[in-house]
HTML snippet that shows the backbone in 3Dmol.js (N, CA, C, O; Angstrom):
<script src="https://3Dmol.org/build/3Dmol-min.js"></script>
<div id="view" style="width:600px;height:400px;position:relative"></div>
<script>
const pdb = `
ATOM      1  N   UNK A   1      58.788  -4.695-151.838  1.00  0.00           N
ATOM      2  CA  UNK A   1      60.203  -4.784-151.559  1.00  0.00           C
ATOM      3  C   UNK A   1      60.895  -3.458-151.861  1.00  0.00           C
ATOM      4  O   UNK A   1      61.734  -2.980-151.097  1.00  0.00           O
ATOM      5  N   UNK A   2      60.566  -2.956-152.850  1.00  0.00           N
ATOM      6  CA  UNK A   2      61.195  -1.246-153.316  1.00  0.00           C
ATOM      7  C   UNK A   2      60.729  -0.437-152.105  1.00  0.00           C
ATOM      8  O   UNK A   2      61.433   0.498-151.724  1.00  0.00           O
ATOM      9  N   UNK A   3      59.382  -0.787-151.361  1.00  0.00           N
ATOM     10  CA  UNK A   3      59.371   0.525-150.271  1.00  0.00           C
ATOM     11  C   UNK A   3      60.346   0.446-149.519  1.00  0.00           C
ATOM     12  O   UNK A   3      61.011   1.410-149.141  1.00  0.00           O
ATOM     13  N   UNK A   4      60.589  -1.075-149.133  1.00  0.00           N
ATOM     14  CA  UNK A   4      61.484  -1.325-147.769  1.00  0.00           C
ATOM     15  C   UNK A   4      62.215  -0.778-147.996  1.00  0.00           C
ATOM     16  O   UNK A   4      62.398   0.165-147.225  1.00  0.00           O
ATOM     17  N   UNK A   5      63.601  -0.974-149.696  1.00  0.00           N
ATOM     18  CA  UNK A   5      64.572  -0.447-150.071  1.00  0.00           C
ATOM     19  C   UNK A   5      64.466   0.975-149.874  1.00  0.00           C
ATOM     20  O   UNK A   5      65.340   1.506-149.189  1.00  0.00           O
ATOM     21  N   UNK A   6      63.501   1.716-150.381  1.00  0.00           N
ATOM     22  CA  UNK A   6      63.422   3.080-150.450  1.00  0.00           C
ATOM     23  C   UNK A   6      63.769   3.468-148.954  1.00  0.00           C
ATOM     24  O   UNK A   6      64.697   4.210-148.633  1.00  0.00           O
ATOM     25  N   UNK A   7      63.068   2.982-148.268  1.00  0.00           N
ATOM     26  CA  UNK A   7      62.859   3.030-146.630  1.00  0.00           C
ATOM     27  C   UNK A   7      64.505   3.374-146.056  1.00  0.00           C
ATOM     28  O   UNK A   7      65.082   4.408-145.718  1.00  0.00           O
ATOM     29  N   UNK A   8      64.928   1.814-146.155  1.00  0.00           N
ATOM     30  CA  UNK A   8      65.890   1.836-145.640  1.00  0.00           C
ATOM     31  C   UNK A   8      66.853   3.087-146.438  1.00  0.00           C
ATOM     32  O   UNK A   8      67.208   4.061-145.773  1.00  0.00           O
ATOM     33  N   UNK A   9      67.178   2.986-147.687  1.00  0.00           N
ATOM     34  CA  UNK A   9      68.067   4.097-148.334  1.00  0.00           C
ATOM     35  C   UNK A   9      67.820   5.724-147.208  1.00  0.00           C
ATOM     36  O   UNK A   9      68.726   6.389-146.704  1.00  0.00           O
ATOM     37  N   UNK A  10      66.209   5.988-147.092  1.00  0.00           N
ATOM     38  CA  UNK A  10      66.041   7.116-146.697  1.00  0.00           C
ATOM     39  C   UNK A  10      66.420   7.139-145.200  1.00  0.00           C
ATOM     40  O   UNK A  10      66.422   8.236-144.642  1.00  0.00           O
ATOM     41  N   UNK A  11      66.753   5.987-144.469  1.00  0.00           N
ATOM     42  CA  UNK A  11      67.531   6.343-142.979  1.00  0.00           C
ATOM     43  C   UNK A  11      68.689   6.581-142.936  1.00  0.00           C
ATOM     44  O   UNK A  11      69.025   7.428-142.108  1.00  0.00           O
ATOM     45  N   UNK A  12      69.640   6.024-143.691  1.00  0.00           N
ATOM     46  CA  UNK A  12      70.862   6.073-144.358  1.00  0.00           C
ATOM     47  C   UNK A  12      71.092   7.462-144.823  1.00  0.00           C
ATOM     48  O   UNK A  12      72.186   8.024-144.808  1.00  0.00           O
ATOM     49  N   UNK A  13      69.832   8.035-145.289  1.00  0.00           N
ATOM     50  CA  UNK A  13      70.559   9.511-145.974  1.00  0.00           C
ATOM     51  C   UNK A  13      71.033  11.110-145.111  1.00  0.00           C
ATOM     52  O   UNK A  13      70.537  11.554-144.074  1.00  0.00           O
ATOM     53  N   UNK A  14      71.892  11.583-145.771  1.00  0.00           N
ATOM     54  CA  UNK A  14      72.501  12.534-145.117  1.00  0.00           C
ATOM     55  C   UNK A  14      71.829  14.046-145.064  1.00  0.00           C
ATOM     56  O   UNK A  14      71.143  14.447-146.004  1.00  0.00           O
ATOM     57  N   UNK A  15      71.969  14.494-144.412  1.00  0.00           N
ATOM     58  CA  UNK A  15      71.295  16.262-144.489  1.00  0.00           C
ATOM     59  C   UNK A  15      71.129  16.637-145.601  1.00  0.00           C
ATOM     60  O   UNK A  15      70.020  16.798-146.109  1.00  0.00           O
ATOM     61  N   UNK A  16      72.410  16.871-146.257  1.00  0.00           N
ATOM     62  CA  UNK A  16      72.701  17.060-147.479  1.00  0.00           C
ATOM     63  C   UNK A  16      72.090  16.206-148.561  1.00  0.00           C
ATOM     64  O   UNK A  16      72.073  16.735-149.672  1.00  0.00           O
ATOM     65  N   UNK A  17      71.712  15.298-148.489  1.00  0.00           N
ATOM     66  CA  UNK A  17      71.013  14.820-149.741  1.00  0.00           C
ATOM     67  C   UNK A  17      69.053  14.844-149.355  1.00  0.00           C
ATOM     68  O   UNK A  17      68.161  14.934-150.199  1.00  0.00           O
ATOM     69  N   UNK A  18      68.927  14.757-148.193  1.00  0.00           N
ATOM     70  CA  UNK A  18      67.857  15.229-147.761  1.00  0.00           C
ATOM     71  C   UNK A  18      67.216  16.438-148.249  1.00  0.00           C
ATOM     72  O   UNK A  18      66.101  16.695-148.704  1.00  0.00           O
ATOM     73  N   UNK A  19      68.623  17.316-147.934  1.00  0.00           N
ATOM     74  CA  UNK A  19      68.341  18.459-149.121  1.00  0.00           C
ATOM     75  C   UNK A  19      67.763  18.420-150.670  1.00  0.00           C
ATOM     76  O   UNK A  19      66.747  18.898-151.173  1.00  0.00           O
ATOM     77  N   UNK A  20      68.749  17.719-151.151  1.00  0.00           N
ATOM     78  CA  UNK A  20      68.700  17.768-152.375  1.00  0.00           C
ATOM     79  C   UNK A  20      67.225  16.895-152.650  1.00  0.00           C
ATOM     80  O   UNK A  20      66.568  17.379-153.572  1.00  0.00           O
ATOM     81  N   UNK A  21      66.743  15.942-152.128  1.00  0.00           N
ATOM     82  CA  UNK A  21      65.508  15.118-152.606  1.00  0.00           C
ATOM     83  C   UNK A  21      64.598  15.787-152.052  1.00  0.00           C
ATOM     84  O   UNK A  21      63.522  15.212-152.218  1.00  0.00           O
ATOM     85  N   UNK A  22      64.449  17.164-151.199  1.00  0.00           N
ATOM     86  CA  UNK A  22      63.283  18.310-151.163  1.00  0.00           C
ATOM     87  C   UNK A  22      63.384  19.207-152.248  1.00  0.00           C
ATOM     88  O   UNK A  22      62.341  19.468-152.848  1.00  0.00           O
ATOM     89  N   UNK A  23      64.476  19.745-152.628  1.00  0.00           N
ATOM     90  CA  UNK A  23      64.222  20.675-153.688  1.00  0.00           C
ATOM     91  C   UNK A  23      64.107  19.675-154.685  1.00  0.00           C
ATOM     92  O   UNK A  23      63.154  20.078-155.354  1.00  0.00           O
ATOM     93  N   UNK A  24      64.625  18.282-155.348  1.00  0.00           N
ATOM     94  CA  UNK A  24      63.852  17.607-156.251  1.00  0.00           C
ATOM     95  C   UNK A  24      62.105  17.829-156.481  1.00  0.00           C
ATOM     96  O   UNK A  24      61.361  18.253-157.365  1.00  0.00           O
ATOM     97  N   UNK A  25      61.968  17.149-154.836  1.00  0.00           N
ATOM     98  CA  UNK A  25      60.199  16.556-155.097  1.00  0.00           C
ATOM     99  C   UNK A  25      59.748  18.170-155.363  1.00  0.00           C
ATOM    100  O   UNK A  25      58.998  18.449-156.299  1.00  0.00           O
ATOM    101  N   UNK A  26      60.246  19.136-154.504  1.00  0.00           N
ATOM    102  CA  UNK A  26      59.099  20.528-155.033  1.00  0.00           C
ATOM    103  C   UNK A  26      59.385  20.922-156.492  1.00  0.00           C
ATOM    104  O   UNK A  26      58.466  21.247-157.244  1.00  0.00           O
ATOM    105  N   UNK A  27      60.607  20.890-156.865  1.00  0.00           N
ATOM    106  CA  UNK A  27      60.806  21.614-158.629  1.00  0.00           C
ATOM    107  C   UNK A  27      59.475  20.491-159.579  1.00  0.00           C
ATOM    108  O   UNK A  27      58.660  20.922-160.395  1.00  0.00           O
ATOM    109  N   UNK A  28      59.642  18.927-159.101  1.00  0.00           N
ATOM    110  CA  UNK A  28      59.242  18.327-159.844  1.00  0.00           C
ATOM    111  C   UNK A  28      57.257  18.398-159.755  1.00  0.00           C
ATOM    112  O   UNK A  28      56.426  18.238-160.649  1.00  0.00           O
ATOM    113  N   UNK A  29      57.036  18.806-157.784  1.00  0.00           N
ATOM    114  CA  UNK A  29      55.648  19.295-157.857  1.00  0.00           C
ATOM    115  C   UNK A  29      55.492  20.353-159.156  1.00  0.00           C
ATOM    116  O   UNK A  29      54.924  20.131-160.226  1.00  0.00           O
ATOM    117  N   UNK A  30      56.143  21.508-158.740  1.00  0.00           N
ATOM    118  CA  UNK A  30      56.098  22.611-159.245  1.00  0.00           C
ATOM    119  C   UNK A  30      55.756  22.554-160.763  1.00  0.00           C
ATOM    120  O   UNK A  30      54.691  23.025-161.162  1.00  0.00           O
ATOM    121  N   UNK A  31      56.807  21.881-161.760  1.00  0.00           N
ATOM    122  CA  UNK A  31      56.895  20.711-162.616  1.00  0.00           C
ATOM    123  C   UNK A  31      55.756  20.425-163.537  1.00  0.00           C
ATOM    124  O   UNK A  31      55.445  20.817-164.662  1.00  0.00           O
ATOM    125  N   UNK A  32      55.097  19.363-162.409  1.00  0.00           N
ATOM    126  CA  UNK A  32      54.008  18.711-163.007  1.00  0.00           C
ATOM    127  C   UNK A  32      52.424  18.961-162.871  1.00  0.00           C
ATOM    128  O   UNK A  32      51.437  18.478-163.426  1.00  0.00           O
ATOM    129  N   UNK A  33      52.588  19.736-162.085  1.00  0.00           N
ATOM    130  CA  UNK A  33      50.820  20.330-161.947  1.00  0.00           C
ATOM    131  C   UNK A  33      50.603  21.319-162.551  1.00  0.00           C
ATOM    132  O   UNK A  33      51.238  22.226-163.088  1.00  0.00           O
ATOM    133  N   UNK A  34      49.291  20.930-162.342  1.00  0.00           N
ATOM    134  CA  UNK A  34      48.531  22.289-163.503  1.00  0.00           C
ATOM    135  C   UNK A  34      48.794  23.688-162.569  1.00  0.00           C
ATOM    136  O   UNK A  34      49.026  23.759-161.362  1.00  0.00           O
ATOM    137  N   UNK A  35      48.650  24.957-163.749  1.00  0.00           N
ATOM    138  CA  UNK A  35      49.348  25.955-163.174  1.00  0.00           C
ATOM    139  C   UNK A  35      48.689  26.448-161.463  1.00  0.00           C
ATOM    140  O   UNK A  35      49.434  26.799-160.548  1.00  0.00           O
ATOM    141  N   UNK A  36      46.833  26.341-161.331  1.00  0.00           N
ATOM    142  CA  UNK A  36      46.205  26.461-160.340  1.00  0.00           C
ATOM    143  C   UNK A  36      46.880  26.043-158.793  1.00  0.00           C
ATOM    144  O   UNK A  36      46.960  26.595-157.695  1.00  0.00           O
ATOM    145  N   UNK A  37      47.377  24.535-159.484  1.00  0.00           N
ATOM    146  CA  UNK A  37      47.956  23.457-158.414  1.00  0.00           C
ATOM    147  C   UNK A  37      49.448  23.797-158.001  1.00  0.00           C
ATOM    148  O   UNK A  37      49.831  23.824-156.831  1.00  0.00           O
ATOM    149  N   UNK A  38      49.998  23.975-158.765  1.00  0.00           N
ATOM    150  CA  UNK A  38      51.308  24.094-158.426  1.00  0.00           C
ATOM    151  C   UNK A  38      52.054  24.497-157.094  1.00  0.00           C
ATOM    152  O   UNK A  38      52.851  23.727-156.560  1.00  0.00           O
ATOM    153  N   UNK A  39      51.749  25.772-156.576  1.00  0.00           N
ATOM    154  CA  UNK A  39      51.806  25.858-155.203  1.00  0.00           C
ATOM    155  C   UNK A  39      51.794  25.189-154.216  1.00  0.00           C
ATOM    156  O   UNK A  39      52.649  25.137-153.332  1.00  0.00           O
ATOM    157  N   UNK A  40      50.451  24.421-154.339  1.00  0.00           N
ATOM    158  CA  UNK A  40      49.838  23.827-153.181  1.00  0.00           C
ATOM    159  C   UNK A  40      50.342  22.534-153.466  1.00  0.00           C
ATOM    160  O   UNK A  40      50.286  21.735-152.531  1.00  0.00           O
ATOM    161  N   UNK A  41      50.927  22.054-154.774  1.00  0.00           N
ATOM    162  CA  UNK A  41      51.318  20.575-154.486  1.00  0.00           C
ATOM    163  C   UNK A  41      52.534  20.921-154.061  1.00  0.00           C
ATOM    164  O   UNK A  41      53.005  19.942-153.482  1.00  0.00           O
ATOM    165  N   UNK A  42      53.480  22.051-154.053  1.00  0.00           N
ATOM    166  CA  UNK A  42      54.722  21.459-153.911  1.00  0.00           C
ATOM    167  C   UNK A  42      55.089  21.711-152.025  1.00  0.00           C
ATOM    168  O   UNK A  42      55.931  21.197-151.289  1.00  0.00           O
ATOM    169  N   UNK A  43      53.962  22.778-151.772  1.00  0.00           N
ATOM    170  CA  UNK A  43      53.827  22.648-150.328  1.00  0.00           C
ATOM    171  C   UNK A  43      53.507  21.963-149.915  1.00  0.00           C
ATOM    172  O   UNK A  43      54.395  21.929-149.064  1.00  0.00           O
ATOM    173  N   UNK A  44      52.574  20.761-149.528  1.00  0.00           N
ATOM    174  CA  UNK A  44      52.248  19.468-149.561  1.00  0.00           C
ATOM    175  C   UNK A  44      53.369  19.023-149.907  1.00  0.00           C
ATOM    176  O   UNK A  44      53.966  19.218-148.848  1.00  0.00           O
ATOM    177  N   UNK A  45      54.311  18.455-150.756  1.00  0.00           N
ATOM    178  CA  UNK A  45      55.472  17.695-151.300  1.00  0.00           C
ATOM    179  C   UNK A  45      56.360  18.136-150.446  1.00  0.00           C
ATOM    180  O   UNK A  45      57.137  17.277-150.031  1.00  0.00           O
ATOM    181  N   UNK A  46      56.530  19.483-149.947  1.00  0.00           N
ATOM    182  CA  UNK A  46      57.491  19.541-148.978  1.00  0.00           C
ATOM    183  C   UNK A  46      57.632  19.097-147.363  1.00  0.00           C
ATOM    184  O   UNK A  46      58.577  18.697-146.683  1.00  0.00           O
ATOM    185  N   UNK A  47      55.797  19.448-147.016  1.00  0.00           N
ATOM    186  CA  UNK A  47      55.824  19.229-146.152  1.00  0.00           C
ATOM    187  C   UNK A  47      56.304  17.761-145.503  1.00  0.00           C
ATOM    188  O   UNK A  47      57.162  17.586-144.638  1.00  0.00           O
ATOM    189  N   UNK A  48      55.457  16.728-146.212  1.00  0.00           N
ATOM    190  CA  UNK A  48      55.027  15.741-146.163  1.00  0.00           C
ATOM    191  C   UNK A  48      56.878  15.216-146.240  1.00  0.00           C
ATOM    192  O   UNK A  48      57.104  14.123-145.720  1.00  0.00           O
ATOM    193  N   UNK A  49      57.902  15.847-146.755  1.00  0.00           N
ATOM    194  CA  UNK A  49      59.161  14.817-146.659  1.00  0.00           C
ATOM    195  C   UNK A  49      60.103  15.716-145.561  1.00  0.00           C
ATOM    196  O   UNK A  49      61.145  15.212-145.142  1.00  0.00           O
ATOM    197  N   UNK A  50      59.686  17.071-145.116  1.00  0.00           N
ATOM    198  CA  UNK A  50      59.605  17.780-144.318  1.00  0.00           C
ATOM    199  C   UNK A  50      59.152  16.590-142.699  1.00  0.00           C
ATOM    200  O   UNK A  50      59.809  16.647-141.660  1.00  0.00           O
ATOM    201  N   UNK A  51      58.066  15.738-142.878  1.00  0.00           N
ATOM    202  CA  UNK A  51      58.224  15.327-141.789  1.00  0.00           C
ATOM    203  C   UNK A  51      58.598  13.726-141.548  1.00  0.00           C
ATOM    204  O   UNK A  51      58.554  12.903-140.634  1.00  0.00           O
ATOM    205  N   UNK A  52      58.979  13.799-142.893  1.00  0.00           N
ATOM    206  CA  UNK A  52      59.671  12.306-142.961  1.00  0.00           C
ATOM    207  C   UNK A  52      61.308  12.458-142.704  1.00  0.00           C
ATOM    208  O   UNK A  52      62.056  11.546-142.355  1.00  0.00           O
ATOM    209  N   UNK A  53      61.673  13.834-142.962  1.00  0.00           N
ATOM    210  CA  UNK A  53      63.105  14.392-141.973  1.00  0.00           C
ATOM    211  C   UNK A  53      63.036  13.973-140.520  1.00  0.00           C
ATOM    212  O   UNK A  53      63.695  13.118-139.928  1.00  0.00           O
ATOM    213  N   UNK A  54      61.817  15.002-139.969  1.00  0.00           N
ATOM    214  CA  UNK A  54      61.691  15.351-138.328  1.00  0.00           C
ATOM    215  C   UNK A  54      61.603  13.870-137.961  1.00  0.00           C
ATOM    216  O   UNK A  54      61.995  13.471-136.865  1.00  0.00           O
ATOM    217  N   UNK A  55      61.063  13.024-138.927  1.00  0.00           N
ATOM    218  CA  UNK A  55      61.341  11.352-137.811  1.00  0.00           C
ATOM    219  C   UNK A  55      62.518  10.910-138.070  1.00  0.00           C
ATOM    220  O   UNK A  55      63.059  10.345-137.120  1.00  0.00           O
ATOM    221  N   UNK A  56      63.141  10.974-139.086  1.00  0.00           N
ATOM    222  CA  UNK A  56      64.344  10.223-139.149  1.00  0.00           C
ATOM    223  C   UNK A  56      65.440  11.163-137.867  1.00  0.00           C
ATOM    224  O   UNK A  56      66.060  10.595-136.968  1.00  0.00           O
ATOM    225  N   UNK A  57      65.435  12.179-138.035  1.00  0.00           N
ATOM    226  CA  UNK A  57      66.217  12.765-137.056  1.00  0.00           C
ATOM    227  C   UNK A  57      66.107  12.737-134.994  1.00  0.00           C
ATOM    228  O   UNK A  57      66.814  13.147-134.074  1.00  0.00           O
ATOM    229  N   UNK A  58      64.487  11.827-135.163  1.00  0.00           N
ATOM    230  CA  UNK A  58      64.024  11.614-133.961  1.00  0.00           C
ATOM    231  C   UNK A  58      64.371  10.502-133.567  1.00  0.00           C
ATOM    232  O   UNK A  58      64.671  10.259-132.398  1.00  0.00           O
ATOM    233  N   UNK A  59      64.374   9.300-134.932  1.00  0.00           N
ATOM    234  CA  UNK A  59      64.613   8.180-134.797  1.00  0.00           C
ATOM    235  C   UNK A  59      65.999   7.904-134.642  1.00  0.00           C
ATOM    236  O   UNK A  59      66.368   6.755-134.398  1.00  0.00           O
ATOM    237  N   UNK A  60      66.873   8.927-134.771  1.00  0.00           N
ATOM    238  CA  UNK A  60      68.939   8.586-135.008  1.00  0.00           C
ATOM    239  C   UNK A  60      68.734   9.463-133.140  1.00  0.00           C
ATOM    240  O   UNK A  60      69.686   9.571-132.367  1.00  0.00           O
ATOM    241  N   UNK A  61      67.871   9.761-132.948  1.00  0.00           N
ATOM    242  CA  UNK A  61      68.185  10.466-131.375  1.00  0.00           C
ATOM    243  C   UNK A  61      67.360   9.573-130.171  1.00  0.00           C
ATOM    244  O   UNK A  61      67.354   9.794-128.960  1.00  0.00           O
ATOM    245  N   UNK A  62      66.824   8.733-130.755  1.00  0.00           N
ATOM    246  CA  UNK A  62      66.524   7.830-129.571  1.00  0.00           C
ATOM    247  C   UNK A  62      67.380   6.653-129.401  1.00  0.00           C
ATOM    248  O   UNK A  62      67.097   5.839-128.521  1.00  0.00           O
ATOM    249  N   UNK A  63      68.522   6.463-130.250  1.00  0.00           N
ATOM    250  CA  UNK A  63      69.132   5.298-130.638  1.00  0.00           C
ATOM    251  C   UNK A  63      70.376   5.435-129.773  1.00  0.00           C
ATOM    252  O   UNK A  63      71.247   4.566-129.803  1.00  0.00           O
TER     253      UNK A  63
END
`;
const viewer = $3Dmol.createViewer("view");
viewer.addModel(pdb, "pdb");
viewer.setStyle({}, {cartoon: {color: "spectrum"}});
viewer.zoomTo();
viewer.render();
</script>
């Protein structure tokens, strides 16, 4: 039930906070991995909500 919520919250959200929950997830990659990792998780972390943007913005343009 929290994904759905999460789900839905994240169609609802604005550029601007889109923003803000990418530089979250990378400070917090950045953050929490070991020093080796760090990079590569927060690129991964970006990407990955990086293309959970490109659908939501695909999904408000087919509508």
């Amino acid at each position: 039930m929290a994904l759905v919520q999460a789900g839905t919250a994240a169609v609802k959200a604005t550029a601007e906070e889109w923003q803000a929950a990418l530089t979250a997830v990378k400070q917090v990659a950045l953050d929490a991995a070991q020093p080796g990792q760090r990079r590569a998780n927060a690129v991964m972390a970006y990407a990955k909500l990086q293309s959970l943007r490109s659908q939501h913005a695909d999904a408000i343009q087919t509508c």
